[in-house]
Structures are given as C-alpha cells and as structure tokens.
MARVEXDO-717188 format. One record per residue (C-alpha): x, y, z. Coordinates in pm, whole numbers, padded with zeros to 5 digits, always signed. Example, Ala and Ser with C-alpha at 12.3 -4.5 7.8 and 13.67 -1.06 7.14 Angstrom:
BEGIN
+01230-00450+00780
+01367-00106+00714
END
This chain:
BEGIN
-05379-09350+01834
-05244-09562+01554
-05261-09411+01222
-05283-09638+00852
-04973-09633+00628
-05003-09401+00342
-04996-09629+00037
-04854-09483-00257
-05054-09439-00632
-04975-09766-00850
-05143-09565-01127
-04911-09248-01279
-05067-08926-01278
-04977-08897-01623
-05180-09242-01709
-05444-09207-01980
-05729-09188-01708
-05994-08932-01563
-05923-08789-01158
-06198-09085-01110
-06092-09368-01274
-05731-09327-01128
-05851-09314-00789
-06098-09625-00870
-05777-09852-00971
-05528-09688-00741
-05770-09828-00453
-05793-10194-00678
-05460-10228-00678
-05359-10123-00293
-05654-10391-00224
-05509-10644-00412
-05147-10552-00277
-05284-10535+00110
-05180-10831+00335
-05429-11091+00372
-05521-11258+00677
-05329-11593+00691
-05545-11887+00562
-05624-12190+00788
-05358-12470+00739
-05462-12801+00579
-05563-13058+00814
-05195-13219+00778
-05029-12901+00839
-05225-12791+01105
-05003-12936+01388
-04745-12705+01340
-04796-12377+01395
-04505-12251+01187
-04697-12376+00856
-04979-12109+00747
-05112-12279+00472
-04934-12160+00145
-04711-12254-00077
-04450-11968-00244
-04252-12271-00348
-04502-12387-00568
-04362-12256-00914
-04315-12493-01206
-04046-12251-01317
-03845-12272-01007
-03523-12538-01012
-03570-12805-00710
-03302-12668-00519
-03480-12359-00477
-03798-12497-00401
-03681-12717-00154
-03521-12392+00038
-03815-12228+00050
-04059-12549+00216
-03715-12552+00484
-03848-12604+00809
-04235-12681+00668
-04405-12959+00797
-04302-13255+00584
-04626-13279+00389
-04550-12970+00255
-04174-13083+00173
-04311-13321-00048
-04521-13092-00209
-04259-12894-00262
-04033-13173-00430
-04331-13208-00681
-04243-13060-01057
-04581-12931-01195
-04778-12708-01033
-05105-12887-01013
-05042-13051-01347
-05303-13404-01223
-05079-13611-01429
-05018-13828-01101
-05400-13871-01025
-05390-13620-00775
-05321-13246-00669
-04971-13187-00570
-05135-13158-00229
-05364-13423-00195
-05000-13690-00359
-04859-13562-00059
-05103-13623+00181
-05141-13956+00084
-04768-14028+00103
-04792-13824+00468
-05141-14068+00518
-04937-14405+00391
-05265-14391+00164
-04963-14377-00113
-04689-14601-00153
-04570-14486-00501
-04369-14205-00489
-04264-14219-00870
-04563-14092-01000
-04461-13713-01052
-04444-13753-01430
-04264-13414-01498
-04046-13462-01202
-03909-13803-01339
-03610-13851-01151
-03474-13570-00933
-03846-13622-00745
-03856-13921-00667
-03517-13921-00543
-03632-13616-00312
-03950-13791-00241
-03773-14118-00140
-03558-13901+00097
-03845-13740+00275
-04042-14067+00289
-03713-14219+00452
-03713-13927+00685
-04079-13999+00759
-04088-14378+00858
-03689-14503+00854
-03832-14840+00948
-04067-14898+00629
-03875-14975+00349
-03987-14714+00058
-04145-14902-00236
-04221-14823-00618
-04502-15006-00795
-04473-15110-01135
-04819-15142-01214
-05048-14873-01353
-05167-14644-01110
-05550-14680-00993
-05630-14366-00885
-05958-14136-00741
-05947-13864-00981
-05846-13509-00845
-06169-13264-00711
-06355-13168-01004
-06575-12920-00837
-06749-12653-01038
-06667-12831-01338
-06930-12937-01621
-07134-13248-01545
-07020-13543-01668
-07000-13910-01562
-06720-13978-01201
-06589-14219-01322
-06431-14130-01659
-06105-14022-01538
-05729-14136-01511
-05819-14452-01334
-06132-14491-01561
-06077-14314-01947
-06382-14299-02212
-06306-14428-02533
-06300-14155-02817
-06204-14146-03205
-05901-14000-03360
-06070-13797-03636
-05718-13691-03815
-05415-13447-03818
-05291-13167-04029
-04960-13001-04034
-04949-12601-03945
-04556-12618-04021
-04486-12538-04384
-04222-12791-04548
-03917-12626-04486
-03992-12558-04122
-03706-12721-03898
-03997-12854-03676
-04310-13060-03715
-04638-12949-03512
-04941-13108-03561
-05344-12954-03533
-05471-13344-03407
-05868-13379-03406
-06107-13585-03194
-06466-13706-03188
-06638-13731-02817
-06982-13782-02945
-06997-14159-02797
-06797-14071-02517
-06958-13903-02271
-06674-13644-02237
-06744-13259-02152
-06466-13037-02128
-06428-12614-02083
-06139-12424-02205
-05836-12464-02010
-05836-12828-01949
-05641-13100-02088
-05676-13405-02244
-05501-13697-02128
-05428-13941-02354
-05273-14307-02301
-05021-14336-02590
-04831-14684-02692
-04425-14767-02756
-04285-14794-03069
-04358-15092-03195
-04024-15134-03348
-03832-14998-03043
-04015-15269-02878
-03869-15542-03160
-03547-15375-03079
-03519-15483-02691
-03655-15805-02712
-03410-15902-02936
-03129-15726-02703
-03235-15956-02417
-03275-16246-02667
-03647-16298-02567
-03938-16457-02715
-04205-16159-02746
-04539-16350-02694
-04376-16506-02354
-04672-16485-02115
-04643-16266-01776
-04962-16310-01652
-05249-16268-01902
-05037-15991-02172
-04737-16128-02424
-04437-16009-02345
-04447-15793-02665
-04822-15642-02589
-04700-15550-02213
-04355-15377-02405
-04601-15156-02628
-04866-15086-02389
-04798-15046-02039
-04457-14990-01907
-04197-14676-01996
-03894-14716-02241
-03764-14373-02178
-03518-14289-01892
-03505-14567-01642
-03590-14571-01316
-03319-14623-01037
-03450-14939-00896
-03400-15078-01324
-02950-14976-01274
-03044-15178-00939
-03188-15459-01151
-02879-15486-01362
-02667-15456-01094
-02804-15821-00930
-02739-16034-01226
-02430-15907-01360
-02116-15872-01222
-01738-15705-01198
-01716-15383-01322
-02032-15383-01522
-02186-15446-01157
-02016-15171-00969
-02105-14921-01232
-02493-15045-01228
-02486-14981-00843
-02315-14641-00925
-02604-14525-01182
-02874-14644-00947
-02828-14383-00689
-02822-14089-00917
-02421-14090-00994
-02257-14134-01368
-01963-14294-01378
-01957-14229-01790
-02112-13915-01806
-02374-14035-02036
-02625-14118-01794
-02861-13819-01891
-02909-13981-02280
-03026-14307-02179
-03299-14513-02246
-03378-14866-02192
-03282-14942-02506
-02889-14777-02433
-02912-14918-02144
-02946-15234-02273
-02646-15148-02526
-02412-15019-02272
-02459-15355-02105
-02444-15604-02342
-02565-15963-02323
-02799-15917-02040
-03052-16209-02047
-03293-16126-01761
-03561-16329-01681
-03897-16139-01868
-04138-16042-01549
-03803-15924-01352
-03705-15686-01635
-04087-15594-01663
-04092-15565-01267
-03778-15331-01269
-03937-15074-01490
-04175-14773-01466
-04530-14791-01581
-04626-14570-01909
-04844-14298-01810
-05075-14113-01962
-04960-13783-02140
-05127-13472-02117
-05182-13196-02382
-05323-12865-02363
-05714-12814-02550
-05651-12607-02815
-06074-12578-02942
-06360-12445-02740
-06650-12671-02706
-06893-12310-02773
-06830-12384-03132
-06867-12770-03157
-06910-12922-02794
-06830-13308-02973
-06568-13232-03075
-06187-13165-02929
-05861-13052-03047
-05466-13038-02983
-05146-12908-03094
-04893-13065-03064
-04540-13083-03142
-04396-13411-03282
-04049-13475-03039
-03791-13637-03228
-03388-13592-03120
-03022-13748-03237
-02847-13891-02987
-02541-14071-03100
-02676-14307-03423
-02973-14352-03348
-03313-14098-03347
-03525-14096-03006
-03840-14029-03053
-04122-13888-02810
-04379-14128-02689
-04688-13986-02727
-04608-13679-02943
-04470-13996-03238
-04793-14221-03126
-05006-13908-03231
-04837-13769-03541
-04768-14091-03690
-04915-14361-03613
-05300-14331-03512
-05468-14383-03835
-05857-14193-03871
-06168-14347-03670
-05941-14512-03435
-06057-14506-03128
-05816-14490-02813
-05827-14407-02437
-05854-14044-02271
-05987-13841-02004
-06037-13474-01940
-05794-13336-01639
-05994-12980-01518
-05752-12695-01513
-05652-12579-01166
-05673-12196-01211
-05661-12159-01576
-05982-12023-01717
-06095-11734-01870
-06272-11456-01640
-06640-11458-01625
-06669-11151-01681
-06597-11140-02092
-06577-10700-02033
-06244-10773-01909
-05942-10765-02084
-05693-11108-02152
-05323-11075-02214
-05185-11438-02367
-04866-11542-02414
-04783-11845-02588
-04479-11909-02801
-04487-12249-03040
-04725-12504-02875
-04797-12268-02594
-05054-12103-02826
-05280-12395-02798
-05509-12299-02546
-05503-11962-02619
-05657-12060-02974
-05922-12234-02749
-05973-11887-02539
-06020-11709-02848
-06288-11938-03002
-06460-11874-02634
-06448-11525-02656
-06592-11470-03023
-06866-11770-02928
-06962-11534-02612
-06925-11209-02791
-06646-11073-02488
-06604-10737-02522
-06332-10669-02277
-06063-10662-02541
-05778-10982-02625
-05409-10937-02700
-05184-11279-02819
-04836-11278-02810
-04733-11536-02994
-04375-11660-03193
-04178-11938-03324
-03864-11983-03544
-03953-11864-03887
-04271-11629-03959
-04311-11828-04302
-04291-12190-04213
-04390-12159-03805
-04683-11904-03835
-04966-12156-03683
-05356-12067-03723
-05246-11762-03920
-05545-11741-04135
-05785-11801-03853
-05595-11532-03598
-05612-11292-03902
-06006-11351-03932
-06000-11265-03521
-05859-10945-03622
-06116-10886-03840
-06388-10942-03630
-06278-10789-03325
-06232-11121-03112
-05917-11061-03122
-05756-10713-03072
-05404-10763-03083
-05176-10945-03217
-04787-10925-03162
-04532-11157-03334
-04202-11267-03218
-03987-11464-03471
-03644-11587-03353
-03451-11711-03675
-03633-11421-03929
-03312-11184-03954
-03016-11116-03749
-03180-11053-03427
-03350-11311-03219
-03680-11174-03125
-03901-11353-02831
-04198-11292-02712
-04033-11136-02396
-03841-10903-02633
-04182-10771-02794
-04363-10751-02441
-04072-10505-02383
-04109-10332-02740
-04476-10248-02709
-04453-10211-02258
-04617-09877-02261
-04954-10000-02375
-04865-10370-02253
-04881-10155-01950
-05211-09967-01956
-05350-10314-02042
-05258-10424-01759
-05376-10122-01508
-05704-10158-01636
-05726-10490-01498
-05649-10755-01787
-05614-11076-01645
-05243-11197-01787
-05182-11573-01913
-04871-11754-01983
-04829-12094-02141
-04558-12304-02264
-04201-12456-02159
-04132-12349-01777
-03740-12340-01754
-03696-12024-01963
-03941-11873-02107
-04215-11862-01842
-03912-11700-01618
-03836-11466-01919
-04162-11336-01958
-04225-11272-01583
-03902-11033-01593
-04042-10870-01902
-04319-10760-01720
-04215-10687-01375
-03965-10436-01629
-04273-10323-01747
-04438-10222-01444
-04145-10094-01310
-04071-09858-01613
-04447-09713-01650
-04532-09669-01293
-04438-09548-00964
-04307-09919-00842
-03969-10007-00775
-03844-10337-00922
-03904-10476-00536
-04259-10335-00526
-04323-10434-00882
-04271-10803-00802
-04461-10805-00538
-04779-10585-00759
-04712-10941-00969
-04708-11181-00711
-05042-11023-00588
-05180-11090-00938
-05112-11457-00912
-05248-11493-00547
-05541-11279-00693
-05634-11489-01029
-05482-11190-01259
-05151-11386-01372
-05230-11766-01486
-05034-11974-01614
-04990-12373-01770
-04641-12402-01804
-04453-12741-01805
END
C-alpha cells in the first residue's frame, strides 16, 4: 500500500481566516506547489530524451554565465535559447524559442538580432552555431531584418501584417514632463494618435517604435572618415542611410574586424584584439562608432564597406503606459530620456533623445504593437494585483490601473512605486491620488531613495509593510514586477521570498519554490529588461 505525503499548511493558523477559508487556500496552494506532469518537448527538442520541455534558465535577471549552466547538457536549440537576454521580449521578430529554432532550422542566418543581448549573445550564439555546422561559416546581415511577426494568438483583431517587418504609420500627438525642474532626471509622458492606423493594442503590450540617429552625430562621422554625405549606396545618401537605418552605438565585432583590414601595425593588431571580445585599453565598454572612429584616427574607408561592417538600427520597444478602455485611439509611454558623460563628450540614447527631443506634434512615424507574452491582468477583476514598478517601471502599471477603474475590478490593487526625490520624481501623482479616491486603487506605497539619510527602495517598503504584503498574497493576488532586470527585479524577488518565509510556515527553500510555482502558475509576472 503506498500512502500520499502529508503536505504541510502554507496558510498560519493564526492567519486572518475562518477554519474554511484556510483549508480552501491551504489546498490552492499545495495544488499549485504539486509536481506537474512533464510537458511534451518542442518538436526540436524532442530527439533527446534528456530535454522535457522547459526552460528554468529563462530569467532576464539571471547573468549569462548562469544561464548557460543551467541549459548544460540541453539539446542545442535550447542552448541558444538560453544565450538569449530578454525573456520573450519580440524585439528580434521572434520568441526566444521560435530565434532559436530558426538558427537550429538554418531558417536564420542572423544571429545578432538579440537586441538586449548586444554583444555577449551573439558571441555565445556564434559559438553554438559554430558548434552546430563547423563547416558553414557563421554570417551577420547588415540589412534590416524582414521578419514573420511572433504568434499573436488570442490577441485583439487587427490587420497580419502590421508588425516588425510591416509597421502602421501613426502621429506623435506631444510630450509632457512628469519630472519637476530640479529633478536630476528627465522622464517624459509621450502621446500618440492610432486613429488612421489600424492599430489595436490591450494592456501589457508594447509599442515598438523605429527611432532615427542624431542628425548631428551623423555630421560628426562623416566628417571623421572625410566623406561626402549624399554619396549614393544603392538608392539612400550616405547621410539618409547614417540617420535611418544602421546602429551608431556599440559596434559590432565584425566593425574592429573592418578596421583591422585597412589599417595596419599596431593600430591593426589592436583592431584584431577588440574584435574577438578582448580590450587591449580597457576602454572598450565606452565606445561608440563615433570613439571608435577617434581612437583610430584617419580611417578613410570606402562608404558601403563601413556601412556593410555595421549593425542595423532596430526598432526600440517601450512599455504602454494608457489603457485603450478609456480612449481605444489613442496610446501612451513613459519614458526616460538617456543621456550619459563619457569623457568630453555627452552620449545620448537613441530612441529615448529621438522621442523627447526631436519629434515635433502631428508627425507621423513608424510602429507596431508587440503582444505581451504573459503580462496581462487576470480576467477575473475580483482578484487582487500587487505592482511593482520603480521610475519607468510604473508605466504599465498606470495602464493596469486605467483597466481596472474602466472595468470596475473589485478584487483590490496595491502599487509600489519610487524614484529619487518624492518632490521632483513623484510621476502621475495627481492621477494615483484620484485612484485612491475612487477605490481603483487601494494602496499605494512610496519608496524614495535620495529623500533623507536612508535610501529607501521599493524592496525596502515590501519588507516594511510584509505582514499585509503577505495576506495579499495568500489570498491569491496575482504579483507584477516591472523595470530594470539586473538589480531590482532580483531585489524584489528576495523581498518577498523574506516575506513568505517570515509570515508562514515555509522555510526560505520551500518559500522559493511557493514563488517559483507562482511564476509557472501566472501569479508572479513580470516585464523586466
């Protein structure tokens, strides 16, 4: 006779619940914790029996390294995969999945299409692909990507082909700042108009946009290569192809591999060195085409090689911070505008500068709506939400919010939000305030990190308030996290595996695993990059 393992409460007896409801969410949770049958592998995986379909690696947060320990021994599809630097993020054109498939398929040549990745992937990805076919030389295109846009089932109707490969045209309707003037930072509420564009969206999604160069970074290098900007390669100016369609930021390998051919001596050797991931200077983590360019002077290439030798600009994508219940023609982002010192001279971000400065009302530009992959409210607007998003992480939490008043939820929402300096970095503050009032939103818990002696994040105020941050969480509210991926989305996950372990029966073992069940389970979401 075999008997079941006794599982243990997850809900205290001294919990604020009746003898019924404890036993009700006792049994939720040992459901939710209970091992699930193993899924079916993907069709690429399926010829090794060692693979069983998932993919623990798969964690924005996690460093490379780490990933790539945990796909060890995988098939090699899944290797890739693993190499990849969003989780799911579509800025490629693809799932993670499907990229590396079609790299597996030889569907996929590029392998330099991991936007977030940037480097450290495609080195990995070169690697793998070496490992996969050492006869085939491994080959990066320079053109624009034309790509079949990632599944979109389940999501609203709306044209196929408006996509990555094939953007609508919208109009730039204007921008506002939410910093006051003596903020240290610059953040931007940015509004659209879809009404000729044929765009639907839902909360959750993105928009991607196709942003241009600076136009006077652009002067910059053609002068540094001594060029003549309207110098024809194919049917674009030198000049138009500079602004529109290839990267200026940190260059790819194969451009250090460029240099290295027509120059020589030193210069040459450390070219070759920089183009297989060394740095002989140390300063090869701060450059851009345009220090490149400086740090080897007098280059005059020959303009389609030097256009050839670099990556193409892709689009950028930015969290929807407005629900479409309230005005479905109509889309907004926040977005903070990246600027940096680096020796004399400012560097600016692409798209975030292209946005904040220099769109000018009714233009219209390029975009396309990327569907969120498991980030969307539940449908069920009786349960609770638990949001976490620090600085721009807020955005599509604003966006949940205006959902949940539109729909009348009733299950109960609780933001954490924070920034630098509660009077110059408090963004939406009128309009969260009028959730308060309402009832749309029931919480609201501030973190400010330059306000006083003591830096407080929102990880330090999930641990402040933990004992009903905890009962929020036992009675099912779904948890959200958005916002940068290398600290705080790590941060916060501690914070609450703390939590659970303080307020319950779990031990910090068990209580990881009670959150990695929430992820598996749609109860922990997150859009972290």
């Amino acid at each position: 006779m075999t008997t079941q393992p006794i599982i243990p409460p997850f809900i205290p007896e001294n919990a604020p619940f009746s003898e019924e409801q404890r036993a009700w969410l006792n049994g939720f949770f040992a459901g939710l914790m209970a091992p699930d049958a193993a899924p079916a592998p993907s069709d690429a995986a399926r010829h090794d029996e060692g693979d069983d379909g998932e993919a623990p690696w798969h964690d924005p947060a996690m460093p490379l390294e780490e990933r790539m320990k945990l796909a060890n021994g995988r098939p090699l599809n899944r290797r890739l995969m693993a190499a990849m630097a969003q989780q799911d993020c579509g800025q490629c054109g693809y799932d993670c999945e499907n990229y590396a498939n079609a790299i597996m398929a030889h569907t996929e040549e590029r392998l330099n299409l991991c936007v977030p990745g940037e480097k450290p992937t495609f080195r990995m990805l070169k690697a793998l692909a070496e490992e996969m076919n050492a006869e085939q030389p491994v080959t990066e295109a320079p053109e624009m990507p034309i790509l079949a846009p990632a599944s979109t089932a389940g999501e609203a109707s709306q044209p196929a082909t408006y996509g990555r490969a094939s953007p609508a045209t919208i109009g730039f309707l204007g921008r506002r700042r939410l910093n006051k003037e003596d903020s240290e930072k610059a953040t931007y509420h940015i509004d659209f108009d879809l009404s000729e564009s044929g765009l639907t969206y839902n909360v959750g999604d993105s928009l991607g946009v196709f942003p241009q160069n600076d136009p006077k970074l652009v002067d910059e290098i053609i002068a540094k290569i001594a060029a003549d900007p309207q110098t024809m390669i194919g049917d674009k100016p030198l000049r138009d192809i500079l602004i529109n369609d290839v990267a200026l930021g940190s260059p790819p390998d194969r451009f250090f591999e460029f240099i290295s051919f027509i120059t020589g001596g030193e210069r040459r050797k450390k070219a070759k060195l920089l183009s297989i991931g060394e740095d002989p200077d140390g300063d090869a983590a701060t450059l851009d085409v345009l220090a490149v360019l400086e740090k080897f002077p007098g280059l005059r290439p020959d303009a389609e090689a030097f256009i050839e030798a670099l990556d193409p600009l892709q689009p950028r994508l930015y969290s929807i911070s407005s629900s479409p219940k309230v005005n479905p023609k109509h889309l907004s982002l926040t977005v903070d505008h990246v600027r940096y010192v680096i020796g004399n001279r400012i560097r600016r971000g692409v798209a975030s500068s292209w946005l904040a400065e220099e769109l000018a009302p009714h233009r219209k530009l390029k975009a396309y709506i990327q569907k969120a992959h498991n980030f969307a409210l539940p449908a069920d607007g009786g349960i609770p939400i638990i949001m976490v998003g620090p600085g721009t992480g807020v955005a599509p939490f604003r966006a949940f919010l205006q959902e949940r008043r539109a729909t009348q939820a009733t299950g109960g929402a609780w933001l954490f939000f924070g920034h630098q300096r509660r009077a110059a970095d408090f963004f939406y503050e009128e309009e969260f305030n009028g959730m308060l009032k309402d009832g749309s939103l029931s919480k609201l818990s501030l973190a400010w990190s330059r306000d006083g002696d003591t830096k407080t994040y929102v990880q330090d105020k999930m641990r402040m308030e933990s004992e009903e941050l905890y009962e929020w969480i036992a009675r099912g509210a779904h948890f959200y996290v958005c916002g940068d991926a290398k600290r705080m989305a790590g941060d916060v996950e501690r914070a609450l595996v703390e939590t659970i372990t303080k307020h319950s029966d779990h031990t910090e073992t068990s209580a990881k695993a009670f959150v990695a069940s929430m992820k598996k389970n749609g109860l922990y979401q997150t859009d972290v990059y």
